[in-house]
Backbone as numpy.savetxt, mean C-alpha at the origin, in Angstrom:
# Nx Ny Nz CAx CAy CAz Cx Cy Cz
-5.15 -0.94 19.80 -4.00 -0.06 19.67 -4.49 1.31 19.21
-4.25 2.65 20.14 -5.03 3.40 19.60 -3.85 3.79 18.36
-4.09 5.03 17.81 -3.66 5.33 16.64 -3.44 6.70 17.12
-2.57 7.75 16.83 -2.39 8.83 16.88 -2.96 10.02 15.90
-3.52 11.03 16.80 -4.59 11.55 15.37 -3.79 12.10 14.65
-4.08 12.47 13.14 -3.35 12.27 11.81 -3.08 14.25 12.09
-2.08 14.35 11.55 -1.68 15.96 11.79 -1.10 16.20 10.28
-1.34 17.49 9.72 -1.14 17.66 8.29 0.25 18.07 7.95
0.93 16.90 8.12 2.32 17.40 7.87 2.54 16.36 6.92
3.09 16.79 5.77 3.76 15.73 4.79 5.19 15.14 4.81
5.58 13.77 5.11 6.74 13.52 4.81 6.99 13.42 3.45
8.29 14.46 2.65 8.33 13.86 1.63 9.45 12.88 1.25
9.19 11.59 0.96 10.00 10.55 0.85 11.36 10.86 -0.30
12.32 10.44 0.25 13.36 10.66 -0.41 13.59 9.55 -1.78
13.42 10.36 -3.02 13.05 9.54 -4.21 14.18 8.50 -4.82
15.01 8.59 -3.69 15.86 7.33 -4.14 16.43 6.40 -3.17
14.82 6.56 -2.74 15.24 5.66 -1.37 13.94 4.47 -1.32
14.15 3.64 -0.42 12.49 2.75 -0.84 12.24 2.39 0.20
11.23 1.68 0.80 10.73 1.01 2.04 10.12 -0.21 1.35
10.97 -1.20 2.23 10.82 -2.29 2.23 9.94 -3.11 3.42
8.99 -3.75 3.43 8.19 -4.52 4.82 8.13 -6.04 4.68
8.22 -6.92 5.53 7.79 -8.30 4.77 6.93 -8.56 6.32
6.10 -9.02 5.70 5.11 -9.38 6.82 4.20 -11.28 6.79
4.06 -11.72 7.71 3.77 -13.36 7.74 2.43 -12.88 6.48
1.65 -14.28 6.41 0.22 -14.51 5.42 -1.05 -13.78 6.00
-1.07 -12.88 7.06 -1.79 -12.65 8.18 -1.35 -11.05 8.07
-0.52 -10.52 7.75 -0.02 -9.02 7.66 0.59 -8.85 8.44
0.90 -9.84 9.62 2.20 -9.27 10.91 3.31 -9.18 10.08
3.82 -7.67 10.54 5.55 -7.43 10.62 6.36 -8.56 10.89
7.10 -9.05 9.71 8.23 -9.91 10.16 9.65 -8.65 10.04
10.06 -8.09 9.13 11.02 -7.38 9.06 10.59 -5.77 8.31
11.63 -4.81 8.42 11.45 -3.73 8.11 13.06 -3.04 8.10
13.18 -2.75 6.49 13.95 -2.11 6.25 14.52 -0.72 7.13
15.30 -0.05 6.86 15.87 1.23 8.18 15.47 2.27 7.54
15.07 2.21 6.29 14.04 3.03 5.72 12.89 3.25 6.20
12.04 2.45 6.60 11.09 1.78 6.89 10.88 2.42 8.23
11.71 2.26 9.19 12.03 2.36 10.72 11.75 3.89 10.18
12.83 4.34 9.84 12.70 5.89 10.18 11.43 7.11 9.48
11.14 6.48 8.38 10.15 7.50 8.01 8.71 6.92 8.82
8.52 5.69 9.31 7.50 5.24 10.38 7.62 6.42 11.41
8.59 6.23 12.08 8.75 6.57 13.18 9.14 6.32 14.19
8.57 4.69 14.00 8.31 3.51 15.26 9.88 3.03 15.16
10.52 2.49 16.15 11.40 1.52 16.78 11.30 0.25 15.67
12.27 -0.54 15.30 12.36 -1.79 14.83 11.22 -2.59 15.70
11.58 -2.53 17.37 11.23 -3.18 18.11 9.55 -3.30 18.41
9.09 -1.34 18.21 7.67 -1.64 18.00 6.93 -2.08 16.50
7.87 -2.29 15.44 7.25 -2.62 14.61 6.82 -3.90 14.13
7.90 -4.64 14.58 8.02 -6.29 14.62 7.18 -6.95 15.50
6.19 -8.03 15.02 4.98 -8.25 15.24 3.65 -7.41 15.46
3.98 -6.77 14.81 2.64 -6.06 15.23 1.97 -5.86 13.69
0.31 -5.68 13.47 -0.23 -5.64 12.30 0.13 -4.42 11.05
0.48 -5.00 9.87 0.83 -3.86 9.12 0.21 -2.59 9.12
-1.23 -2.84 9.54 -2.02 -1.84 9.80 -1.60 -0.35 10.68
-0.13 -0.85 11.87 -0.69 0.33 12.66 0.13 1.56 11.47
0.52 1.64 10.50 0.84 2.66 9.26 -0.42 2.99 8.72
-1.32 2.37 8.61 -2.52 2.61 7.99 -3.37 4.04 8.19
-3.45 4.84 7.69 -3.84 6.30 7.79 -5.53 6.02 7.19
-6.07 7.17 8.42 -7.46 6.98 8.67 -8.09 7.42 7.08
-7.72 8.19 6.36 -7.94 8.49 5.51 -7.70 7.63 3.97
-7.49 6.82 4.14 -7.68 5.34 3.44 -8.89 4.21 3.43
-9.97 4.59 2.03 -10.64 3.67 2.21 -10.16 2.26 2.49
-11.06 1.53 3.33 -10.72 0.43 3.60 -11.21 -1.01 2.27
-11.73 -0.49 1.27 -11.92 -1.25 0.01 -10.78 -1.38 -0.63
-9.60 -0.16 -0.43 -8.12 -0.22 -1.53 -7.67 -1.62 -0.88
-7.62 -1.76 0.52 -6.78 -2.68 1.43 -7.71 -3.95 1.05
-8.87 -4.04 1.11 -9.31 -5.60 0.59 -9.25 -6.20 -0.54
-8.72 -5.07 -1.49 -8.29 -5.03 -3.06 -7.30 -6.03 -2.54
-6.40 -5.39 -2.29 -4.72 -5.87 -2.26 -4.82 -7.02 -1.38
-5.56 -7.32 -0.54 -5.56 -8.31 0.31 -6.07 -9.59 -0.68
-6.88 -9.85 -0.91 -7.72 -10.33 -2.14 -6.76 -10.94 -3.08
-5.94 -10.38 -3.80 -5.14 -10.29 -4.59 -4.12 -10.72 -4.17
-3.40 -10.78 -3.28 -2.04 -10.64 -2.78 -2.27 -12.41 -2.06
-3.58 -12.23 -1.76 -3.81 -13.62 -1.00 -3.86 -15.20 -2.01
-4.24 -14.44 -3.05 -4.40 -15.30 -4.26 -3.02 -15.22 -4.68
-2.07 -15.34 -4.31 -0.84 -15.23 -4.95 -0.84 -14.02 -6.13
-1.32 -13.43 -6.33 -1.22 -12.69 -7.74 -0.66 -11.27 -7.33
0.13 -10.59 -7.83 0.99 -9.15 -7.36 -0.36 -7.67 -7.86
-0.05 -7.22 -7.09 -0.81 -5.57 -7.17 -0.16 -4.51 -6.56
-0.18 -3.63 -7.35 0.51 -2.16 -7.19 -0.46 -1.42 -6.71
0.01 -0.73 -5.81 -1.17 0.78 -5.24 -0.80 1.54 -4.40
-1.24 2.60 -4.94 -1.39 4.00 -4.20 -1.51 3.93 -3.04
-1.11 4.44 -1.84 -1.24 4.48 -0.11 -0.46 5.36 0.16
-1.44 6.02 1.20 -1.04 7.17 2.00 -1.38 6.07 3.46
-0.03 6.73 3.75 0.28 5.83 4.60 0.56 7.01 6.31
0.62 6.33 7.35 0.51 7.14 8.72 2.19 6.64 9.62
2.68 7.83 9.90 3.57 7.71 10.73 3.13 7.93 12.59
4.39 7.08 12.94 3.88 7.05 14.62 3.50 8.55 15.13
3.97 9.70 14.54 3.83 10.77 15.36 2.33 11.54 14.60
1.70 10.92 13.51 0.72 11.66 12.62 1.19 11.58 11.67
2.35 12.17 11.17 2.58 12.65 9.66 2.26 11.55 8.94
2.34 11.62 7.49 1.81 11.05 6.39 2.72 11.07 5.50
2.61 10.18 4.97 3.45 9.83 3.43 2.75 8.74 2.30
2.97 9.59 1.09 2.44 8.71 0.42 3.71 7.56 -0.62
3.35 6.59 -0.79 3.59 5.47 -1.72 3.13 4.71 -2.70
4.36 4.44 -3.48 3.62 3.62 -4.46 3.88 2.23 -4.24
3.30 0.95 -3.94 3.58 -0.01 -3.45 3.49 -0.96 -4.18
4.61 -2.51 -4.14 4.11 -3.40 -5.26 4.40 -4.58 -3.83
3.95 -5.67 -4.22 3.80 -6.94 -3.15 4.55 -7.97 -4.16
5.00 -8.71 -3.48 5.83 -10.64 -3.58 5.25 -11.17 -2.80
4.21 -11.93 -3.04 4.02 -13.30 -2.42 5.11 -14.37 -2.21
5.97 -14.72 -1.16 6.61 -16.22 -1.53 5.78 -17.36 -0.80
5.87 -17.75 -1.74 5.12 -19.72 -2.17 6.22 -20.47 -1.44
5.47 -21.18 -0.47 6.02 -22.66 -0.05 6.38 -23.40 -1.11
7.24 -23.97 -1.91 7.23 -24.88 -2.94 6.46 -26.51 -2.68
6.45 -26.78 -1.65 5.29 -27.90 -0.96 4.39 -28.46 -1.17
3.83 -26.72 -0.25 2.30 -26.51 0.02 1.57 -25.71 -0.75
2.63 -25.54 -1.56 2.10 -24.17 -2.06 0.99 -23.13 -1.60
1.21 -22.82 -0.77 0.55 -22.22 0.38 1.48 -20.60 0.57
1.31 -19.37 0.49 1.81 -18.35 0.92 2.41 -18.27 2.01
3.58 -18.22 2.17 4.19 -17.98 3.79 4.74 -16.56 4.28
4.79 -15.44 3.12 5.16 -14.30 3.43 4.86 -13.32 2.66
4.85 -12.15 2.84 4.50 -10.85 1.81 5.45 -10.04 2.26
6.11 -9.94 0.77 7.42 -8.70 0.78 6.46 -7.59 0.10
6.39 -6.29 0.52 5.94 -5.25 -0.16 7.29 -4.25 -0.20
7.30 -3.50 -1.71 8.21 -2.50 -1.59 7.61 -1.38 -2.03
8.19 -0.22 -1.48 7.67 1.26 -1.55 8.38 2.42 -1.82
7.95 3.01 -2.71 8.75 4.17 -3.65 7.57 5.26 -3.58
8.65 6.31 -3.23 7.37 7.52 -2.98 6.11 7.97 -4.22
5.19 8.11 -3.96 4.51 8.19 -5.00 4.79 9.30 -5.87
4.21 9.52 -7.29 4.49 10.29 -7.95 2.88 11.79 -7.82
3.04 12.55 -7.83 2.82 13.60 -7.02 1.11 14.21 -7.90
1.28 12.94 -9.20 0.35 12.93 -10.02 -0.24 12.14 -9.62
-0.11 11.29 -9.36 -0.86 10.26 -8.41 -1.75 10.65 -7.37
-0.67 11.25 -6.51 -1.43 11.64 -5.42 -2.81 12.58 -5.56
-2.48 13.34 -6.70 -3.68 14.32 -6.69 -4.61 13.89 -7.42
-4.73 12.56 -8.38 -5.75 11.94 -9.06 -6.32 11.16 -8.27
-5.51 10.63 -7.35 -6.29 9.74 -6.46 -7.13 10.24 -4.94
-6.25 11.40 -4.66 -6.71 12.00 -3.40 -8.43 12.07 -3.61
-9.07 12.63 -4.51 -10.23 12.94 -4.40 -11.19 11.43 -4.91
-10.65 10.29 -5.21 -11.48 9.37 -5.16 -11.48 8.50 -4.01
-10.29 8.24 -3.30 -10.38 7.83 -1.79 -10.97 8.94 -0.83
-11.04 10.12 -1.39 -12.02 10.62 -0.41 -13.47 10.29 -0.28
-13.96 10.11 -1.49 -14.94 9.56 -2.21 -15.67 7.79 -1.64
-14.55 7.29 -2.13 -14.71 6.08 -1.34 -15.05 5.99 0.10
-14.21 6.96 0.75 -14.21 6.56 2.10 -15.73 7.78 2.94
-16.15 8.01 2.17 -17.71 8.76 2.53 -18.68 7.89 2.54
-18.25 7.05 1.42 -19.50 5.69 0.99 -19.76 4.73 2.02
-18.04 4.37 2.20 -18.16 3.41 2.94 -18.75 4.11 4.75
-18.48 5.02 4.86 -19.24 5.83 6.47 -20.58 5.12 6.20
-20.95 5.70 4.55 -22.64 6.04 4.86 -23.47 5.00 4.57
-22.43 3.90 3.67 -23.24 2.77 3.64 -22.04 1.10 3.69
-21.21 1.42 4.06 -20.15 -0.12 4.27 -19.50 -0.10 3.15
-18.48 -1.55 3.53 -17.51 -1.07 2.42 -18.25 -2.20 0.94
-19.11 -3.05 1.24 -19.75 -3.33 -0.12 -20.14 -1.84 -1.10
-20.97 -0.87 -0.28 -21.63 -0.06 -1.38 -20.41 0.55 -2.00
-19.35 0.78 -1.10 -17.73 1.54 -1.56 -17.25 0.94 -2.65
-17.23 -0.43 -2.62 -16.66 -1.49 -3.84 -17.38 -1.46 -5.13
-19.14 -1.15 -4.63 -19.67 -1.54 -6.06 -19.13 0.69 -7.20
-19.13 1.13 -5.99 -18.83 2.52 -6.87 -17.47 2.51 -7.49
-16.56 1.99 -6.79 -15.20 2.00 -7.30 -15.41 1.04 -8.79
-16.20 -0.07 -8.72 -16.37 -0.80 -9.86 -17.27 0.24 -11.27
-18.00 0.90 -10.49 -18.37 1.86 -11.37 -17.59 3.09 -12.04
-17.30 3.74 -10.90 -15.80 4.24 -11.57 -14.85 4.10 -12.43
-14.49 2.58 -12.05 -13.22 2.16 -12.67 -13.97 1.55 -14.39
-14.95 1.23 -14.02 -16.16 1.10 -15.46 -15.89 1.87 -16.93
-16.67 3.03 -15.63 -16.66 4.16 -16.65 -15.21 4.81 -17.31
-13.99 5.06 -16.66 -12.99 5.09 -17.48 -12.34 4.28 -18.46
-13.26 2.86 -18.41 -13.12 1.78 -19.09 -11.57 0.63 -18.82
-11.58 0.67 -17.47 -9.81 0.63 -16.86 -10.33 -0.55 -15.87
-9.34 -1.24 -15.66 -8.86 -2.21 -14.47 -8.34 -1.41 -13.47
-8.34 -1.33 -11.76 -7.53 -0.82 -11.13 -5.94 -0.83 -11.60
-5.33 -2.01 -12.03 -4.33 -1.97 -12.56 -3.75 -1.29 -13.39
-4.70 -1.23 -14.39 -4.93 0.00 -15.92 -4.72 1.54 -15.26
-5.16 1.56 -14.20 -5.54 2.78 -13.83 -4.30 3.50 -13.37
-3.52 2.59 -12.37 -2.32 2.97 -11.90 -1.16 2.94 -12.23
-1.17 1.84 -13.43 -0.19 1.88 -14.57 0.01 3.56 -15.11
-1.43 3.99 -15.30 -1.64 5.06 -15.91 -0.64 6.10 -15.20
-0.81 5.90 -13.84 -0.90 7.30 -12.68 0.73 7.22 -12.74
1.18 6.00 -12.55 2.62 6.62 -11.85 3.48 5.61 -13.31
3.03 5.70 -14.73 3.58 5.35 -15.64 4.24 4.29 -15.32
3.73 3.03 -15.10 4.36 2.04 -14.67 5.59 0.82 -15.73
5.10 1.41 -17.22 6.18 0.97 -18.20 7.67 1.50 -17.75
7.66 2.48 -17.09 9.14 2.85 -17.26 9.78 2.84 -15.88
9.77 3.87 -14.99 11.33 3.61 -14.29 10.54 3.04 -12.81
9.43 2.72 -12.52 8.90 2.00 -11.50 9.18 0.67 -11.85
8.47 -0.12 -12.91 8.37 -1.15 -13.69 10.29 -1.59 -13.14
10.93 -0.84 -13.74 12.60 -1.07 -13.59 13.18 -1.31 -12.37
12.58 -0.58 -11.38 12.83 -0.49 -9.75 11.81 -1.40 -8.74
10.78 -1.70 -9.45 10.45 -3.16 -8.48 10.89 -4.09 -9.37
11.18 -4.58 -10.28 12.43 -5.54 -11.26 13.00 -5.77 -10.37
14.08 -5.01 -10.44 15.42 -4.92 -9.15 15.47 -5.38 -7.94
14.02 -4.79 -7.47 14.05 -4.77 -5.70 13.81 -6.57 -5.34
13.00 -7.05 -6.82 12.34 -8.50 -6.49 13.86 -9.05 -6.71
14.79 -8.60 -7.75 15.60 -9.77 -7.78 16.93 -10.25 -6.54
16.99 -8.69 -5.84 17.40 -8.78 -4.47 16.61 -9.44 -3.20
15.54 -9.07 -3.06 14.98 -9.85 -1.84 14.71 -10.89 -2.02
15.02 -11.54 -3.69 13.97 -13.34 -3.62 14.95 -14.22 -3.19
């Protein structure tokens, strides 16, 4: 699927609005909020089944996404930063949190709800220059050497990725409150 090249236009997300995605254990699109639809770009119709990826903006190391994959796969929730790609180029950034739902069974993952609130603008500019960072590493040497620097990074500020983004978009207060909410509606 090609991808449309990225053009420097910012969408800025309307801050009281959210994007919602739920996608199978695999990252296919099962549903997408009309939020979702319209700041994409894409049709309901092209978005449903197809890999969460085609939002994925080239300018995203690909170590943030094995973070969350990792994590998300293990049942366990993670928040993060993404700049994300619309069908026509433009860009938007988010702050994103994930729901795993559990088969009660199999206990086995059968879906990923992610929700998305525009990022906070502090964010964006603390993080812009370390995913740039990242994503040089990974050109010049894969995304292992990318992972072990981010571990160094995240070292040296003495922080968990988690720690880190708690930090960025103050996650004690009115984020913390608004994925609360969003989980107790979609579960």
């Amino acid at each position: 699927m090609s991808h449309p090249t990225p053009i420097n236009h910012e969408i800025k997300l309307n801050s009281k609005r959210y994007i919602v995605s739920k996608t199978d254990p695999k990252g296919i699109i099962e549903y997408g909020n009309d939020y979702f639809v319209e700041i994409s770009g894409y049709s309901e119709a092209e978005l449903i089944g197809k890999p969460h990826n085609i939002v994925r903006h080239p300018d995203m190391p690909k170590i943030v996404y094995k973070m969350m994959w990792d994590r998300i796969n293990q049942g366990k929730n993670i928040m993060a930063v993404v700049k994300n790609m619309a069908k026509d180029g433009s860009f938007y950034w988010v702050i994103t949190e994930f729901e795993p739902k559990i088969d009660p069974i199999t206990n086995e993952i059968i879906s990923h709800t992610a929700f998305r609130k525009a990022a906070p603008q502090n964010a964006v500019d603390a993080l812009t220059p370390v995913y740039a960072k990242l994503l040089q590493i990974e050109k010049e040497g894969g995304m292992e050497a990318s992972e072990k620097y981010f571990r160094g990074f995240l070292e040296e500020k003495g922080l968990t990725y988690d720690e880190l983004i708690n930090q960025l978009v103050g996650n004690r207060g009115i984020f913390k409150l608004f994925f609360t909410a969003m989980k107790k509606i979609f579960s």
